[in-house]
MIDRENGU-844734 format. One record per residue (C-alpha): residue in one letter; x, y, z. Coordinates in nm, 2 decimals, padded with zeros to 4 digits, always signed. Layout:
REM residues N
[A,[X,Y,Z]]
...
This chain:
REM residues 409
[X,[+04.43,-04.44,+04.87]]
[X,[+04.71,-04.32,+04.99]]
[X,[+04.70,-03.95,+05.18]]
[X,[+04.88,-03.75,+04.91]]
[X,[+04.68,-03.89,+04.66]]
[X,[+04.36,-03.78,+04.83]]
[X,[+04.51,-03.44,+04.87]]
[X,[+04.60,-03.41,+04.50]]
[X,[+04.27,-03.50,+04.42]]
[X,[+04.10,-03.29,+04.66]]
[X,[+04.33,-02.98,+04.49]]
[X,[+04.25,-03.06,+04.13]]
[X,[+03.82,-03.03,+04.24]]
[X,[+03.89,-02.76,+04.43]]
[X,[+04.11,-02.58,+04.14]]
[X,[+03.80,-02.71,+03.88]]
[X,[+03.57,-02.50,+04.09]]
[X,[+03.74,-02.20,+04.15]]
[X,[+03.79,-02.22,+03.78]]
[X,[+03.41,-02.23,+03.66]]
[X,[+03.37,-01.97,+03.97]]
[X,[+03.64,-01.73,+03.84]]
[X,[+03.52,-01.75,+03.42]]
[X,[+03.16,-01.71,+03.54]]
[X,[+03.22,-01.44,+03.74]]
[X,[+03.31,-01.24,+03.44]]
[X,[+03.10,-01.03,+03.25]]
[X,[+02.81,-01.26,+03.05]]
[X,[+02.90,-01.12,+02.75]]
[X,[+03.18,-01.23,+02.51]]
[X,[+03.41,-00.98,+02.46]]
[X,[+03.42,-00.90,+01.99]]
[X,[+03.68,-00.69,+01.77]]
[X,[+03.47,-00.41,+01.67]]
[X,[+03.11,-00.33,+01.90]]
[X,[+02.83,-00.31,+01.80]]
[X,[+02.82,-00.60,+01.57]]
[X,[+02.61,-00.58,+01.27]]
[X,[+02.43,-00.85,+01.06]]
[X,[+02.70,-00.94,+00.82]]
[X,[+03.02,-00.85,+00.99]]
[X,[+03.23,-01.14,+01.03]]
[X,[+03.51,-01.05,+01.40]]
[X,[+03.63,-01.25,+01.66]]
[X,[+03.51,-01.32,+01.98]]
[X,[+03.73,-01.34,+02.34]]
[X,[+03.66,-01.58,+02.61]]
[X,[+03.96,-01.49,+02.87]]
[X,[+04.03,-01.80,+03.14]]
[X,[+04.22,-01.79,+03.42]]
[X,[+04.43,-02.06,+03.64]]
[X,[+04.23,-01.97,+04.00]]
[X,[+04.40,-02.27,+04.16]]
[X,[+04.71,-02.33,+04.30]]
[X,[+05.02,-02.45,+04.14]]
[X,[+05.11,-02.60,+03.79]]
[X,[+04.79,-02.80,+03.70]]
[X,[+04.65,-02.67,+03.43]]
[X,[+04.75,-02.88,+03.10]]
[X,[+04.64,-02.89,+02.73]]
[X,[+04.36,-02.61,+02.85]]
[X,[+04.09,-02.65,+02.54]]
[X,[+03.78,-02.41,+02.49]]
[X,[+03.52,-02.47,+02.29]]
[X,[+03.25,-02.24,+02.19]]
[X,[+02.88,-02.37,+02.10]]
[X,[+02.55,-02.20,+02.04]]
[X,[+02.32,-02.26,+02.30]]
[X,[+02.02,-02.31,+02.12]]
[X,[+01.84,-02.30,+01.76]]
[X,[+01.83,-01.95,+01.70]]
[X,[+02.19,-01.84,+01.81]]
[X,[+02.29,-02.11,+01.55]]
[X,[+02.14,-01.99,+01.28]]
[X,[+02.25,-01.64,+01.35]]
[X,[+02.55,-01.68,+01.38]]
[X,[+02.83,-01.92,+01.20]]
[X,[+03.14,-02.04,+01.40]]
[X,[+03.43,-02.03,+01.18]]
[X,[+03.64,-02.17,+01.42]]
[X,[+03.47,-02.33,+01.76]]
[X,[+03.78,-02.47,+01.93]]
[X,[+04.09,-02.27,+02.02]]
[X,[+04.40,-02.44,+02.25]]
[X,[+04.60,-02.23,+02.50]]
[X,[+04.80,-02.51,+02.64]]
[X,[+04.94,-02.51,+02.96]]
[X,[+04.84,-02.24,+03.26]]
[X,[+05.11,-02.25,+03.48]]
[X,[+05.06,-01.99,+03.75]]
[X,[+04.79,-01.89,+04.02]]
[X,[+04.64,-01.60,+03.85]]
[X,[+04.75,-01.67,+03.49]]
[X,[+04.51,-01.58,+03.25]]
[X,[+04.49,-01.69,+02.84]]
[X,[+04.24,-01.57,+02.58]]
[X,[+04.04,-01.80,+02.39]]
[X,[+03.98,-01.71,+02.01]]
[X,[+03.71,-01.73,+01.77]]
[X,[+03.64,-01.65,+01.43]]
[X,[+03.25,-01.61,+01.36]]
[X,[+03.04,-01.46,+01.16]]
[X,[+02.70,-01.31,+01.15]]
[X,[+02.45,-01.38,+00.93]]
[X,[+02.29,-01.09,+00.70]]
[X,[+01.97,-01.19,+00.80]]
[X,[+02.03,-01.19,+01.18]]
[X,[+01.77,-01.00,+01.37]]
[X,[+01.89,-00.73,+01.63]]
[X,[+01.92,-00.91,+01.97]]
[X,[+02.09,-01.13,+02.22]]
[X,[+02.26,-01.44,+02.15]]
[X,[+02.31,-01.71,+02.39]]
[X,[+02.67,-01.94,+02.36]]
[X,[+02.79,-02.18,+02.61]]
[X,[+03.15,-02.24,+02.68]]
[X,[+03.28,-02.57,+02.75]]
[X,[+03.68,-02.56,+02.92]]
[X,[+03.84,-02.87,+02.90]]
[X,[+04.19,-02.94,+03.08]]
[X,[+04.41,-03.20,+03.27]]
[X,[+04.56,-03.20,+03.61]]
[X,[+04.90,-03.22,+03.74]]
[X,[+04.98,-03.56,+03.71]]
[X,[+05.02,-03.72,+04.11]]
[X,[+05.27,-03.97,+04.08]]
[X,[+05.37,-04.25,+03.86]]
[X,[+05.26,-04.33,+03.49]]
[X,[+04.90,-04.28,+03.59]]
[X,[+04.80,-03.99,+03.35]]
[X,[+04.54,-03.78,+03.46]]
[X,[+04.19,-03.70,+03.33]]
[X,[+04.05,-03.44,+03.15]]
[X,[+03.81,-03.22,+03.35]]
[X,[+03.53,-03.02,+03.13]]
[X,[+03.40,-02.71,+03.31]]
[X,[+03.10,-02.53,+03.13]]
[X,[+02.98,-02.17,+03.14]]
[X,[+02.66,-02.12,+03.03]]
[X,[+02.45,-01.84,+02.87]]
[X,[+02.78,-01.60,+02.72]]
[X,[+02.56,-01.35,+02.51]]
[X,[+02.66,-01.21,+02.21]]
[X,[+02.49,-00.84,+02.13]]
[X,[+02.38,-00.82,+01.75]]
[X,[+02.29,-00.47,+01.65]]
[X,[+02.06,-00.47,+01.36]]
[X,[+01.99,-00.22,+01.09]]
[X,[+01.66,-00.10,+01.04]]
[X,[+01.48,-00.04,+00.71]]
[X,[+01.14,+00.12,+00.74]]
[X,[+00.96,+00.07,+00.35]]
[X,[+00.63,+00.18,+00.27]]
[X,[+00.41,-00.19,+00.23]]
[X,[+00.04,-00.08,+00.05]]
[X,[-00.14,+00.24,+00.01]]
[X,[-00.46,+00.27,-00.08]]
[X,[-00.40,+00.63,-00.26]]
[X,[-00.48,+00.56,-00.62]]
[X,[-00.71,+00.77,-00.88]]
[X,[-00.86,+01.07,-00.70]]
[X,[-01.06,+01.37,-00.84]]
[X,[-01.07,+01.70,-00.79]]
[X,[-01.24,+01.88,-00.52]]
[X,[-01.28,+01.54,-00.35]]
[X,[-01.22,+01.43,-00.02]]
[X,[-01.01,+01.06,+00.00]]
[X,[-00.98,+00.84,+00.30]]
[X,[-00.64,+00.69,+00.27]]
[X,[-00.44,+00.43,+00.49]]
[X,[-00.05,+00.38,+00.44]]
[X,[+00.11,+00.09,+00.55]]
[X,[+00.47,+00.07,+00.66]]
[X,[+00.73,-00.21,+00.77]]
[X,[+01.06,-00.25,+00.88]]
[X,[+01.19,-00.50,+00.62]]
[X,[+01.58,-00.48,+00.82]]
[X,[+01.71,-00.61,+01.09]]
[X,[+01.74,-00.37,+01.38]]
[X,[+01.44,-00.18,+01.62]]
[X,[+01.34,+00.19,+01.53]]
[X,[+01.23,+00.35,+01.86]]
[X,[+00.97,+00.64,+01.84]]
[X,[+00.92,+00.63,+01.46]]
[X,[+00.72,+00.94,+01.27]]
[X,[+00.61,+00.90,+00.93]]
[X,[+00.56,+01.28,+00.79]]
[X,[+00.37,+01.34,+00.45]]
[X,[+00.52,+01.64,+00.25]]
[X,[+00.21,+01.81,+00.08]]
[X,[+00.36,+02.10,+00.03]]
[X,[+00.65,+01.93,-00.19]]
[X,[+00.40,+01.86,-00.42]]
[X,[+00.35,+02.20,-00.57]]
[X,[+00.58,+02.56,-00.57]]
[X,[+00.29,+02.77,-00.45]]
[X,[-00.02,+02.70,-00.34]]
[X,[-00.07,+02.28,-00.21]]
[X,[-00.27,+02.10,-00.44]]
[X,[-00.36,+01.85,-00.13]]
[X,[-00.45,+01.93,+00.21]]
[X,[-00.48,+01.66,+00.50]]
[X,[-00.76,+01.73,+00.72]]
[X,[-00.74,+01.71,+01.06]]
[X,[-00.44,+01.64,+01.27]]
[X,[-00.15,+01.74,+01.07]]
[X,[+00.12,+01.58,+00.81]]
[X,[+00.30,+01.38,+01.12]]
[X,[+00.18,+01.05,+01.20]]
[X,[+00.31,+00.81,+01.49]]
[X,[+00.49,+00.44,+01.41]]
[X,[+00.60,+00.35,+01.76]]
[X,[+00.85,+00.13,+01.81]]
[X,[+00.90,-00.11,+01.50]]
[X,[+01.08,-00.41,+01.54]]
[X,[+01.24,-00.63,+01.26]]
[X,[+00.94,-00.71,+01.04]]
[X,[+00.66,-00.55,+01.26]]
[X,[+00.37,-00.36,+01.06]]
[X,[+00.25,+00.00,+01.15]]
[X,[-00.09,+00.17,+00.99]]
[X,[-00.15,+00.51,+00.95]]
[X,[-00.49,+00.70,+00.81]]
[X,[-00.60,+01.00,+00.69]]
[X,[-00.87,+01.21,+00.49]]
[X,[-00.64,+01.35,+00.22]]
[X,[-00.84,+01.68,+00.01]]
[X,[-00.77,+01.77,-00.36]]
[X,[-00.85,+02.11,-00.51]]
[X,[-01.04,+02.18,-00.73]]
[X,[-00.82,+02.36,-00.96]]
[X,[-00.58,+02.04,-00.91]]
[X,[-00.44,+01.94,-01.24]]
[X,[-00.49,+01.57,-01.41]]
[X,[-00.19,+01.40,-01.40]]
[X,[+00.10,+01.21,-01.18]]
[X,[+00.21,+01.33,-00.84]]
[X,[+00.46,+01.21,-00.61]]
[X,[+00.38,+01.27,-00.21]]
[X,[+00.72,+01.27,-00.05]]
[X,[+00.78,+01.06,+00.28]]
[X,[+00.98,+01.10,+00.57]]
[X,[+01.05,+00.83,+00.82]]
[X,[+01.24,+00.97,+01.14]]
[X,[+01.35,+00.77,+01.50]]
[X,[+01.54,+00.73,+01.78]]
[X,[+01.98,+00.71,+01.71]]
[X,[+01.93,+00.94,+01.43]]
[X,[+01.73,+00.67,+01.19]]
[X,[+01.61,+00.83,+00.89]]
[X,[+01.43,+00.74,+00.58]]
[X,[+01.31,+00.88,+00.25]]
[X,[+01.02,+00.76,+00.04]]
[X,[+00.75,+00.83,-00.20]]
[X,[+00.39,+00.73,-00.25]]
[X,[+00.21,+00.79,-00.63]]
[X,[-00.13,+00.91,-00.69]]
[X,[-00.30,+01.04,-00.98]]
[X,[-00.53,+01.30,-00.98]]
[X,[-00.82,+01.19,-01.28]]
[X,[-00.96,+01.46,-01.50]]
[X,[-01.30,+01.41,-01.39]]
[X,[-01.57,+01.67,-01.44]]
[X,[-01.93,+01.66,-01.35]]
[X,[-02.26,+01.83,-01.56]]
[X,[-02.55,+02.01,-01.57]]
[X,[-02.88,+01.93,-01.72]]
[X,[-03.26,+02.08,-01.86]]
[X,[-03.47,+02.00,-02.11]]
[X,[-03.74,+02.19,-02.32]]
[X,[-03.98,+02.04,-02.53]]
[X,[-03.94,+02.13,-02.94]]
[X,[-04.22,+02.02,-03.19]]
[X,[-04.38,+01.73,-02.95]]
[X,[-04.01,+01.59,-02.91]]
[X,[-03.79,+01.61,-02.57]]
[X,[-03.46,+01.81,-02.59]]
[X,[-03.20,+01.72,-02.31]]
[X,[-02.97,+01.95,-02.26]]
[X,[-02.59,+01.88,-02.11]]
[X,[-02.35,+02.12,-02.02]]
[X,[-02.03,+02.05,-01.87]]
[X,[-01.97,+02.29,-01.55]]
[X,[-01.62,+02.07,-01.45]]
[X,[-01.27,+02.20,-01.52]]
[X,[-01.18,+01.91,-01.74]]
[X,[-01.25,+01.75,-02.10]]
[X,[-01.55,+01.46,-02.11]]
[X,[-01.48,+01.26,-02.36]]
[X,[-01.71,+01.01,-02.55]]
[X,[-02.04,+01.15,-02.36]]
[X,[-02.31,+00.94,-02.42]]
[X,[-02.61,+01.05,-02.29]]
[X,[-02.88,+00.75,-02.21]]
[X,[-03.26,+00.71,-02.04]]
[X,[-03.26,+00.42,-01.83]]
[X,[-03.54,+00.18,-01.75]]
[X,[-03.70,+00.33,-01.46]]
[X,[-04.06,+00.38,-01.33]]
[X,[-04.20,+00.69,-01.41]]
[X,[-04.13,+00.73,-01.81]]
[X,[-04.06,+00.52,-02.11]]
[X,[-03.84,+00.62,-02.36]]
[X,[-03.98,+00.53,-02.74]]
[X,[-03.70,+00.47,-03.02]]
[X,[-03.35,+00.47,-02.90]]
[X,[-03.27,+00.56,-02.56]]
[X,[-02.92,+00.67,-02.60]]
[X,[-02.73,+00.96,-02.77]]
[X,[-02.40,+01.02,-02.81]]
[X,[-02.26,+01.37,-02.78]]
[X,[-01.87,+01.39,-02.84]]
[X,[-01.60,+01.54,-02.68]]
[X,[-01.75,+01.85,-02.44]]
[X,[-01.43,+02.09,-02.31]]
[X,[-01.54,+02.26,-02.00]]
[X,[-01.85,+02.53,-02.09]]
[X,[-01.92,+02.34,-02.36]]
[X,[-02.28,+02.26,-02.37]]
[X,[-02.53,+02.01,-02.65]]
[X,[-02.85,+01.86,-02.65]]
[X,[-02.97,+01.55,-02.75]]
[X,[-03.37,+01.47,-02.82]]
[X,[-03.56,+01.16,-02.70]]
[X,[-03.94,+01.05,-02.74]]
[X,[-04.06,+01.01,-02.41]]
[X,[-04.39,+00.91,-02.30]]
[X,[-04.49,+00.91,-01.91]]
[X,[-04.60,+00.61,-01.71]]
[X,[-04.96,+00.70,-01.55]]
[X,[-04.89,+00.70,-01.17]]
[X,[-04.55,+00.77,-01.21]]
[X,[-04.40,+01.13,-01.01]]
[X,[-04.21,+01.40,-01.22]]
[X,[-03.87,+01.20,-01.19]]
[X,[-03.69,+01.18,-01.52]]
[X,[-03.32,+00.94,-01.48]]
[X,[-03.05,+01.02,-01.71]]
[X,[-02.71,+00.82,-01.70]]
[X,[-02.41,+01.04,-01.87]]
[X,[-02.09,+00.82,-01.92]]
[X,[-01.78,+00.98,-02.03]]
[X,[-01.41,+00.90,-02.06]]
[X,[-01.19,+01.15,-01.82]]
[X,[-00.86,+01.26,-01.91]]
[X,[-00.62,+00.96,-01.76]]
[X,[-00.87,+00.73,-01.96]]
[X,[-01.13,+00.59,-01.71]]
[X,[-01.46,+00.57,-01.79]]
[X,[-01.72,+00.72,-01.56]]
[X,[-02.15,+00.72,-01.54]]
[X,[-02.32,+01.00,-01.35]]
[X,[-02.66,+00.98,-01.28]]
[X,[-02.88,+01.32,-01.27]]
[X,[-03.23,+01.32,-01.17]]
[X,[-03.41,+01.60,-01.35]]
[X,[-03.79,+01.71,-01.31]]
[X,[-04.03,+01.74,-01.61]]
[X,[-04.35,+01.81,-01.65]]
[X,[-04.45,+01.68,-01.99]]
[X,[-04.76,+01.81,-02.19]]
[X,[-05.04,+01.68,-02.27]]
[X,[-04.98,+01.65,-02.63]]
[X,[-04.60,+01.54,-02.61]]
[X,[-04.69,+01.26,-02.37]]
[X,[-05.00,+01.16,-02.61]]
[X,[-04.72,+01.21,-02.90]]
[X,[-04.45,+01.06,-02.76]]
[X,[-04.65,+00.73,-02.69]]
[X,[-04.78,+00.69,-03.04]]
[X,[-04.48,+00.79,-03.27]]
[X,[-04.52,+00.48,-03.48]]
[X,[-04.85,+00.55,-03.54]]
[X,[-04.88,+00.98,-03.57]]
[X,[-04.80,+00.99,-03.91]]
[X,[-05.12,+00.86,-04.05]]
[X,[-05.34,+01.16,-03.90]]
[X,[-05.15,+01.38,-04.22]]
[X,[-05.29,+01.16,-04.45]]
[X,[-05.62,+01.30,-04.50]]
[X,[-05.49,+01.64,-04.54]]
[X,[-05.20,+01.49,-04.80]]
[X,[-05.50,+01.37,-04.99]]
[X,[-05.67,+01.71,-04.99]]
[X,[-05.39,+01.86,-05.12]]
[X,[-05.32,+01.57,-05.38]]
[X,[-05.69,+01.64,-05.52]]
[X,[-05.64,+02.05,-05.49]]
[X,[-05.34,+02.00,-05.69]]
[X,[-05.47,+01.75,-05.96]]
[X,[-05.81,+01.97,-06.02]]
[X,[-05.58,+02.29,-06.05]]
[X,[-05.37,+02.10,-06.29]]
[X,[-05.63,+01.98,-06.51]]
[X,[-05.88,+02.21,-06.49]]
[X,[-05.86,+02.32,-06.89]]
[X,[-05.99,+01.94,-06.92]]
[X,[-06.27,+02.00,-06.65]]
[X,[-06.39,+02.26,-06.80]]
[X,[-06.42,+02.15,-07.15]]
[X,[-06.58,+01.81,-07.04]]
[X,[-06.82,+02.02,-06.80]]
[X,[-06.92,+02.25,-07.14]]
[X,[-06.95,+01.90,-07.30]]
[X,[-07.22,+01.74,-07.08]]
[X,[-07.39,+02.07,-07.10]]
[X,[-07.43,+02.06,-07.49]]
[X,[-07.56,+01.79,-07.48]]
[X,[-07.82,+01.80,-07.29]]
């Protein structure tokens, strides 16, 4: 090889390194139209490459932009991958590479890795010998995507509640976007609820409750004991929800519930003409519907004949009674069951169970055990009165046939 040769040579290496050398010493990250980029924005991107040799040698200069790996690939689409600057003439020249990409709605907030591959020919040393492309890579260029977050309430366990009841309640939240919320807070508005007085109350440590940091699709928990009044009103209610974070995020939402019109009751008994009288009175704020008073099976009494009743509609102070036969189980404590069922004012059907204590007498318990069989101890006395009445009423005929056998004898 002749000597110029071998220094032409020796230039156009040299001038390949100090070319990789000079685009990698740039900033790693590719230079876009707008910053930040946003899932869905579709810009260009700048890869600027300079001639760091010496002399005309840079020819037909190609660059070529390609994802580095799986994920960058399906983040982003290349619209255009190759862009030509043609020939860098100068030591210290510089020319832009160009690309048209765009980023995927879905793309998650994050770095994106590219490599860039530079492709170019020397100066041609002598002759009709044309000279070879040389392919320089730079590896890693990181494209910044800046999602958007969405934080959405996921489940709540907040359903049918009752007044003057206390509710243990978890809300679960996600961030169904694409970008990271730092230091979320989820605050519960009880007080939005109501114009005077809050109908709920959360007991403990206040209406603000910690998220952390949420990533695209992470999952955050929050519980609480949530109190109803008792003068709380059946219906609908909306519980407004805030979600606040870092870069001025901010998010409205809203959680249902429905407060049920249940009602509870009071009961006593007496005992009327060897029969038992139950008495119910409803000492809730709301309407029972549909009571139905019943004696289950249970240990210490029997019920004989039917062991259910049903009482109506009771508004609230509204009291009834309902009688049973009842006969008590020898052994058995003082313990009477009764099951009251109603229908509350959204529609659901509830069973309370009241233990009540009674002491039965002697001749209701005897009574009670032998209805079936307590009307035949009148008979004799129906009898008595049968004849009374029959002598009365025929008594002329008595007489007469009394006088009758006396004649005769």
């Amino acid at each position: 090889m002749k000597p110029l040769n071998i220094i032409c040579a020796v230039f156009a290496v040299v001038s390949a390194l100090l070319l990789a050398q000079a685009a990698s010493a740039a900033s790693d990250y590719l230079v876009t139209d707008s910053a930040p980029v946003y899932p869905g924005d579709t810009t260009y991107v700048y890869v600027p490459i300079q001639n760091m040799g010496f002399g005309t040698f840079m020819e037909d200069v190609s660059v070529r932009l390609e994802p580095k790996d799986t994920a960058s690939a399906n983040a982003v689409t290349l619209l255009n991958n190759i862009d030509s600057l043609g020939t860098i003439n100068d030591w210290g020249d510089q020319r832009t590479a160009k690309f048209r990409v765009h980023v995927n709605p879905d793309a998650v907030e994050g770095d994106y890795y590219f490599n860039v591959f530079i492709t170019y020919k020397g100066q041609q040393t002598g002759g009709s010998t044309t000279s070879t492309p040389v392919t320089t890579e730079l590896k890693d260029r990181i494209l910044t995507i800046k999602g958007k977050p969405v934080i959405v309430l996921l489940n709540s366990t907040l359903g049918t509640i009752a007044p003057m009841s206390i509710n243990h309640e978890t809300l679960q939240f996600k961030n169904a976007g694409t970008g990271t919320v730092q230091n979320a807070v989820a605050e519960i508005n009880i007080a939005g609820t109501t114009n005077s007085n809050p109908t709920f109350s959360i007991l403990g440590g206040g209406t603000q409750f910690s998220l952390g940091n949420l990533k695209a699709g992470d999952v955050a928990n929050i519980t609480f004991d949530l109190a109803v009044d008792i003068a709380a009103h059946p219906g609908v209610y909306n519980l407004p929800i805030k979600v606040t974070g870092q870069n001025n995020y901010s998010s409205d939402n809203y959680v249902g519930l429905v407060v049920a019109g249940t009602t509870d009751f009071e009961i006593s008994y007496q005992e009327t003409m060897g029969s038992f009288s139950l008495n119910v009175a409803n000492v809730g704020v709301n309407t029972a519907s549909a009571v139905t008073v019943s004696v289950p099976r249970q240990k210490n009494f029997i019920p004989t004949g039917s062991s259910s009743s049903v009482l109506g509609n009771l508004n609230p102070g509204d009291y009834t009674s309902a009688l049973f036969q009842l006969s008590k189980v020898p052994g058995g404590d003082n313990n009477l069951d009764i099951n009251i069922q109603y229908t509350d004012t959204s529609g659901q059907r509830h069973t309370i169970t009241k233990s009540l204590a009674v002491e039965l007498s002697s001749g209701a318990q005897t009574g009670a055990g032998r209805r079936g069989s307590g009307s035949t101890q009148y008979i004799p006395w129906i009898l008595a009165v049968v004849i009374v009445l029959a002598v009365y009423w025929q008594r002329k005929k008595i007489t007469s046939y009394y006088h009758q056998l006396k004649g005769n004898k």
